[in-house]
Backbone bond lengths (Angstrom), bond angles and torsions (degrees), N, CA, C in turn:
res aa  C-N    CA-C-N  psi(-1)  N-CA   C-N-CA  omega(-1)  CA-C   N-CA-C  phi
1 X - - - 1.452 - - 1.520 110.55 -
2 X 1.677 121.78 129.32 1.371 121.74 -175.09 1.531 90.66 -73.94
3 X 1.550 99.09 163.15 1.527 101.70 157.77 1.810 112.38 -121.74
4 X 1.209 112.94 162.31 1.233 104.46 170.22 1.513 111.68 -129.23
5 X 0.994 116.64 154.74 1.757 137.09 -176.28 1.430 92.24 -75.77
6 X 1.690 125.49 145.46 1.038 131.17 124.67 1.795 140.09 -78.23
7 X 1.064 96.01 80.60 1.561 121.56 -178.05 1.790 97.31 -84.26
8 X 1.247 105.98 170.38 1.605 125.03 149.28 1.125 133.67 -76.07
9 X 1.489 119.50 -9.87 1.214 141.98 -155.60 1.447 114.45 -108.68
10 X 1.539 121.23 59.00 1.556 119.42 -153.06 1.633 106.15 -109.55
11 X 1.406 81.68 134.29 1.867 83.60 -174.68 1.773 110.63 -80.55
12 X 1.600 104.69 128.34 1.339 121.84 -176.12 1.267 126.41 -114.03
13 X 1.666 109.98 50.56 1.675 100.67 -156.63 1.738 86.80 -123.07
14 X 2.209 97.50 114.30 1.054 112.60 -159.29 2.368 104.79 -40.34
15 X 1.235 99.51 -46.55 1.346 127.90 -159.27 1.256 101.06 -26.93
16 X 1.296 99.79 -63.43 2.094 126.67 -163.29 1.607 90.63 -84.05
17 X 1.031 171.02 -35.44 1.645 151.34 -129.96 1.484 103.16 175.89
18 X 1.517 98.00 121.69 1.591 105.83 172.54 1.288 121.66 -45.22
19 X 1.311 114.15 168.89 1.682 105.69 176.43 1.439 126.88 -65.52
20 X 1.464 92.01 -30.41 1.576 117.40 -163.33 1.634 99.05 -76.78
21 X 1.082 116.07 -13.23 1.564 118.06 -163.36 1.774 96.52 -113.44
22 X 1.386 87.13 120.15 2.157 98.21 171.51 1.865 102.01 -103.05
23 X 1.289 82.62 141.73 1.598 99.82 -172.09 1.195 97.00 -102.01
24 X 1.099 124.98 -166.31 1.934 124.37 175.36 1.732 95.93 -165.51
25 X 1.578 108.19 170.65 1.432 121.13 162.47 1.623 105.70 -74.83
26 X 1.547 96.39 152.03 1.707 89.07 168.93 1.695 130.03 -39.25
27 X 1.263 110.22 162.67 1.589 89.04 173.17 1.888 102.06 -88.91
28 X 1.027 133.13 -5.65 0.910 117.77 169.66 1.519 129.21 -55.20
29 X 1.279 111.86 -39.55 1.738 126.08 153.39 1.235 96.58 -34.04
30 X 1.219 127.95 -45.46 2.301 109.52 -153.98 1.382 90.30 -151.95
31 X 1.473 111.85 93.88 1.675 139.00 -153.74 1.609 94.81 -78.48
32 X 1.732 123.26 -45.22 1.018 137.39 170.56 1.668 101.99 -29.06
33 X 1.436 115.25 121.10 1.950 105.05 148.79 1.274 122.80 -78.15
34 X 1.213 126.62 121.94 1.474 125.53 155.12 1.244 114.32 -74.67
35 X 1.407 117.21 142.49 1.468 118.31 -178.64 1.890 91.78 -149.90
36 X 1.588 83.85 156.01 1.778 87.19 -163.52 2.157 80.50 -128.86
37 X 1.439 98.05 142.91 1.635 96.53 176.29 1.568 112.99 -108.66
38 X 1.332 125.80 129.92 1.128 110.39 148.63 1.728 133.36 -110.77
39 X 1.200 109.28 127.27 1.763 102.22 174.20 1.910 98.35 -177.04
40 X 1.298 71.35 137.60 1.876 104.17 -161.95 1.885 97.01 -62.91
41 X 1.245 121.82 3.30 1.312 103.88 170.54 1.780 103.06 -137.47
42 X 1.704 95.16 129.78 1.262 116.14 -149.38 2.122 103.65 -69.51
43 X 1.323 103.58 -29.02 1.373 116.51 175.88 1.665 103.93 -65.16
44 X 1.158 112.92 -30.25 1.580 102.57 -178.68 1.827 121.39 -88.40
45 X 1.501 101.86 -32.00 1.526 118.97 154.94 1.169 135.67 -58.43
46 X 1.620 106.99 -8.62 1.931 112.62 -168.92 1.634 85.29 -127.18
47 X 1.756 126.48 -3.90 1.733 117.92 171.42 1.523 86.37 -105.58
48 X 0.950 143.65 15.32 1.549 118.87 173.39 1.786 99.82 -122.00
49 X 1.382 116.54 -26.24 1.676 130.11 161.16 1.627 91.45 -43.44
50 X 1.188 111.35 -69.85 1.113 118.50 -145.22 1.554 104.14 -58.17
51 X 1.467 114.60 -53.24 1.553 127.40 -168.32 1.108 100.70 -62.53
52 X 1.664 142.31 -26.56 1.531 131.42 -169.92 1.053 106.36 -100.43
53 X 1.695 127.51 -40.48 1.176 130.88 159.84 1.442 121.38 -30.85
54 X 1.319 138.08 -23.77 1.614 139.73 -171.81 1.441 99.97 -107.35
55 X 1.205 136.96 18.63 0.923 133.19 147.48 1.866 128.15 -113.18
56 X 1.462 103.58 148.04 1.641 100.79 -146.80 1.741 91.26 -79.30
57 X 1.407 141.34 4.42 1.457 116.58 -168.94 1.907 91.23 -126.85
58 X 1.040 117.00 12.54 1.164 111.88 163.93 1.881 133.60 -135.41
59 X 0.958 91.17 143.24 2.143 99.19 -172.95 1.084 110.16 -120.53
60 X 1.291 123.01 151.63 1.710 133.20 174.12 1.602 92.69 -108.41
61 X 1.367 102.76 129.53 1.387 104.17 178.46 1.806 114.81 -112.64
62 X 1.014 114.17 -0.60 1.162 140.98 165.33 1.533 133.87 164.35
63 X 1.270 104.36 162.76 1.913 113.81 -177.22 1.358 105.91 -122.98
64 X 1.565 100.65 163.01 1.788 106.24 157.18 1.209 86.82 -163.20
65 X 1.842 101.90 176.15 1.080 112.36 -155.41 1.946 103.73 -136.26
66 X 1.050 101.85 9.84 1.844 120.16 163.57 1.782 93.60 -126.47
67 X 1.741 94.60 154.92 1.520 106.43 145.26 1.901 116.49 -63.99
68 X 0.763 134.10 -41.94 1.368 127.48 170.96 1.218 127.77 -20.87
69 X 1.717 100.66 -70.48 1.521 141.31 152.79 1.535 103.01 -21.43
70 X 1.611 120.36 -57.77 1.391 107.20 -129.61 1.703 71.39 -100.35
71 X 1.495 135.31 -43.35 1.297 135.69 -154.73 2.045 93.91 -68.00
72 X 1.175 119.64 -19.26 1.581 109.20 -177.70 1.682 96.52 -105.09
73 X 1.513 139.01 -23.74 0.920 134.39 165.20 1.375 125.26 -75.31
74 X 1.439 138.27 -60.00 1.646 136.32 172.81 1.246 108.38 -39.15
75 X 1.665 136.40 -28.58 1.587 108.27 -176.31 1.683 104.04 -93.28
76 X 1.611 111.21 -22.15 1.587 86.08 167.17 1.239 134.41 -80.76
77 X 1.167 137.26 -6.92 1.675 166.98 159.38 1.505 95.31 -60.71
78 X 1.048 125.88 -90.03 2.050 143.18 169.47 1.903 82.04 92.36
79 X 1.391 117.53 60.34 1.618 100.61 134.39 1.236 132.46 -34.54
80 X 1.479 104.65 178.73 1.404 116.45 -173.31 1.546 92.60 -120.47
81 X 1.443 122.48 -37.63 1.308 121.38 -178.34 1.792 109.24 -146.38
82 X 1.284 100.01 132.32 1.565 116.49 -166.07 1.759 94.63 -125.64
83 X 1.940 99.37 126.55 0.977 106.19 170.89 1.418 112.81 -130.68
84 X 1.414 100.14 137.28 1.487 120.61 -139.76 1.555 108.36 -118.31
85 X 1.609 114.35 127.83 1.778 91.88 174.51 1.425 107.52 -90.13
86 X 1.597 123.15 156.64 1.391 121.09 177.86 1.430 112.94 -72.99
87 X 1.168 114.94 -22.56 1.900 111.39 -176.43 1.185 114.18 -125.47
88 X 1.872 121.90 102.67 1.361 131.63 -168.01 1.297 112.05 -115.49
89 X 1.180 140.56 139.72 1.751 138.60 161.72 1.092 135.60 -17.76
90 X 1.362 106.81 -21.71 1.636 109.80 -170.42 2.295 88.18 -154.36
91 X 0.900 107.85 25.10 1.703 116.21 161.40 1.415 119.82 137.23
92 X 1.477 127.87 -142.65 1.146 115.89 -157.13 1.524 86.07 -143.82
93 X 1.764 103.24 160.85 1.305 129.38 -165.68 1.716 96.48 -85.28
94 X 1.416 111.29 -5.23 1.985 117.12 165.41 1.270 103.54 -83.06
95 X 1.088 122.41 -30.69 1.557 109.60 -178.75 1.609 108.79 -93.49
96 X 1.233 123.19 -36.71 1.396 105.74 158.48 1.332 135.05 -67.17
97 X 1.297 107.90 -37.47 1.802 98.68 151.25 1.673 126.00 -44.53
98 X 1.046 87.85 -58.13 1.882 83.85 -177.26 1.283 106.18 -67.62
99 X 1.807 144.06 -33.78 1.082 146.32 -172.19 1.880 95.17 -59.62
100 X 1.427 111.21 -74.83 1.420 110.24 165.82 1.450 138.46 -3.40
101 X 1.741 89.34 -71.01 1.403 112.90 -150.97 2.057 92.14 -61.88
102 X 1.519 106.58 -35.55 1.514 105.26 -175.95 1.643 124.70 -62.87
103 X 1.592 98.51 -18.22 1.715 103.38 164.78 1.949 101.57 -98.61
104 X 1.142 103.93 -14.49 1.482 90.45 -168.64 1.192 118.19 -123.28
105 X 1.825 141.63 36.65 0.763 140.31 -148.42 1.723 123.61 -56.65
106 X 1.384 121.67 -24.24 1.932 119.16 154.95 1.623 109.70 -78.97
107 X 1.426 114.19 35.20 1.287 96.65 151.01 1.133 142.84 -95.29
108 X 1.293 147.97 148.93 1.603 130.87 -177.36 1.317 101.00 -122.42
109 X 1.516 94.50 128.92 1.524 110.02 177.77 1.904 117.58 -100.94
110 X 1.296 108.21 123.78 0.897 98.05 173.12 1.843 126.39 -119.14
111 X 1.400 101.41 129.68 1.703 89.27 -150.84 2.001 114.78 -87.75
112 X 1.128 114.16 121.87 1.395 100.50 -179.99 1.594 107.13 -99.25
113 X 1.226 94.96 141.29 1.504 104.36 179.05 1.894 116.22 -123.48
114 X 1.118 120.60 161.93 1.659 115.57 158.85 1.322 111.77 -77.57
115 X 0.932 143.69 -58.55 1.504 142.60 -165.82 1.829 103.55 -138.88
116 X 1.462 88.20 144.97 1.380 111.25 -174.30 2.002 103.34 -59.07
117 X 1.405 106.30 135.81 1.784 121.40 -163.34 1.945 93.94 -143.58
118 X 1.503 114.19 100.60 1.109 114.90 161.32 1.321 118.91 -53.17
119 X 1.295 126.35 -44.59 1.485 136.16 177.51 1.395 108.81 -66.24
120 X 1.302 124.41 -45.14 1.283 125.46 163.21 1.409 132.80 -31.24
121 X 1.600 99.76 -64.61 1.201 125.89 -172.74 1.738 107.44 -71.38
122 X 1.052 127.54 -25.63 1.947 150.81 -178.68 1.707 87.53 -75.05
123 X 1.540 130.88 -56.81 0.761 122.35 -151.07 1.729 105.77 -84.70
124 X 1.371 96.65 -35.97 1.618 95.09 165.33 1.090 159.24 -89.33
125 X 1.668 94.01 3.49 1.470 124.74 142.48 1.097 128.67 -75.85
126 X 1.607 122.93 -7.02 1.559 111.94 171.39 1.791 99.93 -101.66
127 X 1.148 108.05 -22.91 1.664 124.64 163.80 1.500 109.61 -43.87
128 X 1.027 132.63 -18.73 1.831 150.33 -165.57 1.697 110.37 68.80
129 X 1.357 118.50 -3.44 1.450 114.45 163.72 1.900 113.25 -16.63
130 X 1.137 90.02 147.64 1.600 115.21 -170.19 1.659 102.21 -100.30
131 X 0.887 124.42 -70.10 1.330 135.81 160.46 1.583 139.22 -144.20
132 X 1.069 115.94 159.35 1.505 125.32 -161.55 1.728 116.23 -120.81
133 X 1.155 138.00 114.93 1.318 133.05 -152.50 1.589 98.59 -151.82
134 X 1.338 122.62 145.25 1.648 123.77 174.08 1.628 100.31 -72.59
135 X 1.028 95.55 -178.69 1.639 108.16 164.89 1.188 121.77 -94.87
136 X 1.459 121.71 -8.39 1.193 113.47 178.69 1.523 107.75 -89.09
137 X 0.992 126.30 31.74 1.465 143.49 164.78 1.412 126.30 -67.14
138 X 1.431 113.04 109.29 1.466 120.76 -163.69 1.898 100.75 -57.62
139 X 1.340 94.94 151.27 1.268 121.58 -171.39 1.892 108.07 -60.03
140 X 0.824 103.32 -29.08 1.992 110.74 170.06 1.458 116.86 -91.55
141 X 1.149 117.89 -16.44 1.057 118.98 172.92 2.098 123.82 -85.39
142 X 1.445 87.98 -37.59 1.640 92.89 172.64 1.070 103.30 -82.50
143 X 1.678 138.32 -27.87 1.659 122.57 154.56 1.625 99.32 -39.90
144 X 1.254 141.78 -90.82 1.342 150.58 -128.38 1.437 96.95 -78.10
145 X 1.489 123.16 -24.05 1.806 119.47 -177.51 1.823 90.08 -83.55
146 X 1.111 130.73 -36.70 1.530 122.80 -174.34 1.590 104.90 -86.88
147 X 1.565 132.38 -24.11 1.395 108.83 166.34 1.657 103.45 -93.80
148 X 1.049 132.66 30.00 1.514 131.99 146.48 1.537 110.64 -107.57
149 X 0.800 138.56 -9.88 1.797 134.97 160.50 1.209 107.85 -62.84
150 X 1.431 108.59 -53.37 1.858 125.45 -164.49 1.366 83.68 -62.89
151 X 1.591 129.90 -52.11 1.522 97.42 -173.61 1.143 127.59 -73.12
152 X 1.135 120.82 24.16 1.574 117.03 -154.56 1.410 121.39 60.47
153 X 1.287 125.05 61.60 1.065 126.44 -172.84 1.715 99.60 -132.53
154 X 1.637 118.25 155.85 1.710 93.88 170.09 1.491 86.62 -148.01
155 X 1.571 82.30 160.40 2.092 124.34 -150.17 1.504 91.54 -84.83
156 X 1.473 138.64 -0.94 1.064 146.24 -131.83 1.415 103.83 -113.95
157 X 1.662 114.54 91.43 1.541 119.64 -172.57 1.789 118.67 -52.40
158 X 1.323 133.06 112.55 1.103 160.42 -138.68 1.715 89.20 -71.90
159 X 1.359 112.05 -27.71 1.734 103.56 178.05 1.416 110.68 -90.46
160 X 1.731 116.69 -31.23 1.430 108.55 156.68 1.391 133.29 -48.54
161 X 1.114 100.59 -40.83 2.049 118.41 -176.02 1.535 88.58 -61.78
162 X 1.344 121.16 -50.68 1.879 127.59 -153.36 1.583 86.80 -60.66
163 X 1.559 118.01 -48.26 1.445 108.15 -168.10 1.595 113.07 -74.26
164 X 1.003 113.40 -13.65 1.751 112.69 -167.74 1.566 83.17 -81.46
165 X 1.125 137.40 -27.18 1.483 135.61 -154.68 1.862 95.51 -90.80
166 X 1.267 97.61 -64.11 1.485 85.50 167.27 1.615 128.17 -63.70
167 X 0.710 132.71 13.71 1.775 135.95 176.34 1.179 91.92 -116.89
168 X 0.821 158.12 -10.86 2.060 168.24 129.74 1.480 94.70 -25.89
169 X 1.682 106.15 -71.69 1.495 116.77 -127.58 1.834 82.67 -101.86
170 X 1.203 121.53 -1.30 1.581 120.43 170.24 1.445 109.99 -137.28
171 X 1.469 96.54 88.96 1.759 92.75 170.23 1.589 128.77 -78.42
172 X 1.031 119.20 162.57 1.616 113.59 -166.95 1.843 99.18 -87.88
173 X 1.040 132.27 172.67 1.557 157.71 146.69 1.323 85.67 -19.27
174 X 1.326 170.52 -106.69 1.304 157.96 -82.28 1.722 131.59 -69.14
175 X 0.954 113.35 -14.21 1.554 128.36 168.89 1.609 113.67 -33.12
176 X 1.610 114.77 -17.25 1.261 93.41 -149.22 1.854 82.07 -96.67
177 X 1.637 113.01 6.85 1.322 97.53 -171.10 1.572 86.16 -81.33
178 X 0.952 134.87 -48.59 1.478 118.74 -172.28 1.387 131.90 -32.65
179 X 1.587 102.29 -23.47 1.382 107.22 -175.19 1.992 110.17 -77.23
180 X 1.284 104.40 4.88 1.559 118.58 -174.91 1.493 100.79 -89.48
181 X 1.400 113.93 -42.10 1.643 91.68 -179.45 1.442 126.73 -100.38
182 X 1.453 116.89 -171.48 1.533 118.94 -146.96 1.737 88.55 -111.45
183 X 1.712 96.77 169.11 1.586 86.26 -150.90 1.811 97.83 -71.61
184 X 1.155 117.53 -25.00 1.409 105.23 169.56 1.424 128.77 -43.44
185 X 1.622 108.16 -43.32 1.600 112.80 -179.91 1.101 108.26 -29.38
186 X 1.931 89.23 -62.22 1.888 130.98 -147.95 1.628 76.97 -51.35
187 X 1.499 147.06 -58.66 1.257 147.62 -129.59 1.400 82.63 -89.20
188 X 1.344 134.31 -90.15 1.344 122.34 -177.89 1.745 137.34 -32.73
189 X 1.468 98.20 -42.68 1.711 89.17 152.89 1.542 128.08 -61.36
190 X 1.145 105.48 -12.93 1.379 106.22 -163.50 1.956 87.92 -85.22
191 X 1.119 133.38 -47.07 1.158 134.63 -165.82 1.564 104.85 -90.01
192 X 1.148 128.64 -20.29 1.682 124.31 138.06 1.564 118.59 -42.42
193 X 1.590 118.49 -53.65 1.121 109.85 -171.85 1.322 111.53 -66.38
194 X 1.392 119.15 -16.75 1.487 125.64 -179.10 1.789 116.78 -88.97
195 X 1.184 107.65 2.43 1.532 121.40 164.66 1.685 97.46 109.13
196 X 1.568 125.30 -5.67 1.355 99.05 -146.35 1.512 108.51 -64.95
197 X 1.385 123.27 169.02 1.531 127.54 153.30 1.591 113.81 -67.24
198 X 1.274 110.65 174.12 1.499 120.52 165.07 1.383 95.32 -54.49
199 X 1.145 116.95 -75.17 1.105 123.49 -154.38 1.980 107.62 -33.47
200 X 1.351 98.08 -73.28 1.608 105.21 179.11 1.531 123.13 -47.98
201 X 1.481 104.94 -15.98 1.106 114.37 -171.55 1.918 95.06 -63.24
202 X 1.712 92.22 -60.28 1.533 97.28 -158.55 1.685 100.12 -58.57
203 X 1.265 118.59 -33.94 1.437 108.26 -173.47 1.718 108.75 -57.82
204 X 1.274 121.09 -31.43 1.359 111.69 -169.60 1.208 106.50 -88.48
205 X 1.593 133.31 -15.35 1.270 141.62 -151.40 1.728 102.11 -113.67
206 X 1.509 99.56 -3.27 2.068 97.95 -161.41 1.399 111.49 52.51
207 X 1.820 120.04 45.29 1.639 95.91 169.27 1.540 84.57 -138.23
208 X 1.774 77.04 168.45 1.850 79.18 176.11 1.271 101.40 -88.22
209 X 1.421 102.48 173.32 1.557 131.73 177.78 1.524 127.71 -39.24
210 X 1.529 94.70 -48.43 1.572 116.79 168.63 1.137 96.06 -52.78
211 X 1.530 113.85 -96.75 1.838 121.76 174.79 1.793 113.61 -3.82
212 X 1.059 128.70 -53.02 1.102 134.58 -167.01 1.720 94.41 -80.46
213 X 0.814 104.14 -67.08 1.828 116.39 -167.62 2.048 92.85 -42.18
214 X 1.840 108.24 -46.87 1.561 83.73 170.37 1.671 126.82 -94.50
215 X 1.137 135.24 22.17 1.439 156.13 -172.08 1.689 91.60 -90.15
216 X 1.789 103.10 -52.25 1.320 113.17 -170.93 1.503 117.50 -61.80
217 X 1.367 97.23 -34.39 1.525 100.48 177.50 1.556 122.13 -71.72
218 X 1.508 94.63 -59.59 1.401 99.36 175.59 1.743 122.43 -42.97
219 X 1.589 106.94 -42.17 1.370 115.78 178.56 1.593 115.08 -59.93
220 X 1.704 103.61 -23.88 1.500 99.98 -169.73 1.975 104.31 -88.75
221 X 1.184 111.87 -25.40 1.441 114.38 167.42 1.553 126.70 -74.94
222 X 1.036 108.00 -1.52 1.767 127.92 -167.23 1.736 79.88 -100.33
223 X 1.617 116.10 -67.91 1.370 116.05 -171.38 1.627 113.30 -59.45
224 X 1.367 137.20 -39.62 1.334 154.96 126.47 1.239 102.97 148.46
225 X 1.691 121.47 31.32 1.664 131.07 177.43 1.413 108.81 -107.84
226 X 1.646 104.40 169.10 1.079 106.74 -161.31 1.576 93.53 -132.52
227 X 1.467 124.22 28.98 1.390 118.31 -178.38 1.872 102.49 -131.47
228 X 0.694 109.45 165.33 1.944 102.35 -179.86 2.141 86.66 -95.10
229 X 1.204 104.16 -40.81 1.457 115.21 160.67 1.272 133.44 -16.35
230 X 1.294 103.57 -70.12 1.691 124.15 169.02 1.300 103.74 -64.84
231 X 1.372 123.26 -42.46 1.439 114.44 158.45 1.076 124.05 -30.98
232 X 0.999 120.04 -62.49 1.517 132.33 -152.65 1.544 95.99 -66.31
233 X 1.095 118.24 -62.01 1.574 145.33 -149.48 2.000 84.06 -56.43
234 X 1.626 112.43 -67.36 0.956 135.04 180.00 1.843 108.60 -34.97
235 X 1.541 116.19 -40.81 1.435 121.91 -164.55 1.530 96.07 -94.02
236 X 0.954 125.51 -10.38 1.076 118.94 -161.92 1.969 108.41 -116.01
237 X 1.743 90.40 -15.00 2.045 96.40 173.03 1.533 89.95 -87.76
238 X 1.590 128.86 -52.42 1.329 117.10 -168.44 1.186 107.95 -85.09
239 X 1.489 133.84 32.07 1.734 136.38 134.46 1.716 101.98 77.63
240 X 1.410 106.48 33.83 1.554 112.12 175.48 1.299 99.30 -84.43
241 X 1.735 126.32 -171.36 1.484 111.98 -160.44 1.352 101.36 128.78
242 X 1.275 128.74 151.80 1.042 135.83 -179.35 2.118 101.94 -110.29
243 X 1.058 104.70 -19.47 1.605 110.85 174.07 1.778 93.30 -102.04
244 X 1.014 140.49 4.31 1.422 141.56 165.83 1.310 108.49 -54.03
């Protein structure tokens, strides 16, 4: 994974890179890491400020404390590394990673959680997360897991990855839920499994946002989940896809 620097200096040449997508100078230009935090409790955001802050090659360039927050805040900031909690008030630090990662593709996400979540961790590896670590993680160590992301490096234990690969390469019996939705769903899962947002959805689909947001629902009670997530995970073991 390249990384890119947050500089001022951003290349805008429509030709090479969508609009939606910000490029950056190397990070070698701006040696400093920026890292942006998210987690809904403010005592844990001002002890992890604090712990990166005392060191001279890294900065917090901003926090929030919803995904909302962090999905309208991380692209004006443009860290280098965003650390994210997995369980927020209003969603999850998987959907702001992947929401991100589509304006920010050298970002590295690194996901903090309270307790270890196989489903979690599946989901935030197809999210492009960098690495995944509890919180009860000593204070030198999440320095050294966040200046190995920034290099492009990931926290991501090599027997975990082996299993996300096999739950890929062996899907379960479930296909036959597909045969429940309508071909629109089928069209919108298919562009879930491909990361899109609501938002992109409706642009490619001609609907609005709303429209989509209830397509999404309905599709997720037809499937019998309660995450657009599990979706994804789900479209992507039974090999749905529009490049499928």
């Amino acid at each position: 994974m390249r990384l890119y620097g947050a500089g001022e200096n951003v290349t805008k040449d429509p030709d090479k890179h969508p609009s939606h997508v910000i490029q950056y100078l190397p990070m070698e230009q701006n040696p400093v890491i920026q890292v942006f935090l998210l987690d809904d409790h403010e005592i844990v955001r001002r002890g992890v400020r604090e712990l990166l802050e005392s060191e001279p090659d890294i900065e917090v360039v901003g926090e929030a404390s919803t995904a909302a927050e962090a999905i309208q805040r991380i692209p004006a900031v443009r860290p280098h590394v965003a650390v994210l909690d997995v369980r927020l008030p209003d969603g999850s630090g998987v959907e702001v990673c992947r929401e991100v990662r589509s304006q920010l593709p050298g970002l590295a996400c690194l996901m903090l959680t309270s307790f270890s979540d196989d489903d979690a961790l599946f989901e935030a590896i197809m999210a492009g997360a960098s690495g995944y670590v509890l919180k009860q993680i000593r204070g030198n160590d999440l320095i050294a897991g966040i200046r190995r992301v920034a290099r492009g490096e990931s926290l991501l234990d090599p027997t975990v990855t082996a299993k996300v690969l096999h739950r890929l390469r062996n899907p379960s019996e479930e296909d036959e839920r597909l045969a429940k939705l309508t071909p629109q769903e089928r069209r919108i899962l298919d562009l879930i499994a491909e990361g899109a947002t609501n938002r992109q959805i409706g642009t490619e689909l001609h609907l609005a946002e709303k429209t989509v947001k209830n397509y999404v629902s309905n599709m997720l009670m037809k499937l019998g989940m309660s995450r657009r997530t599990e979706a994804a995970v789900f479209a992507v073991k039974a090999g749905v896809g529009r490049a499928s």
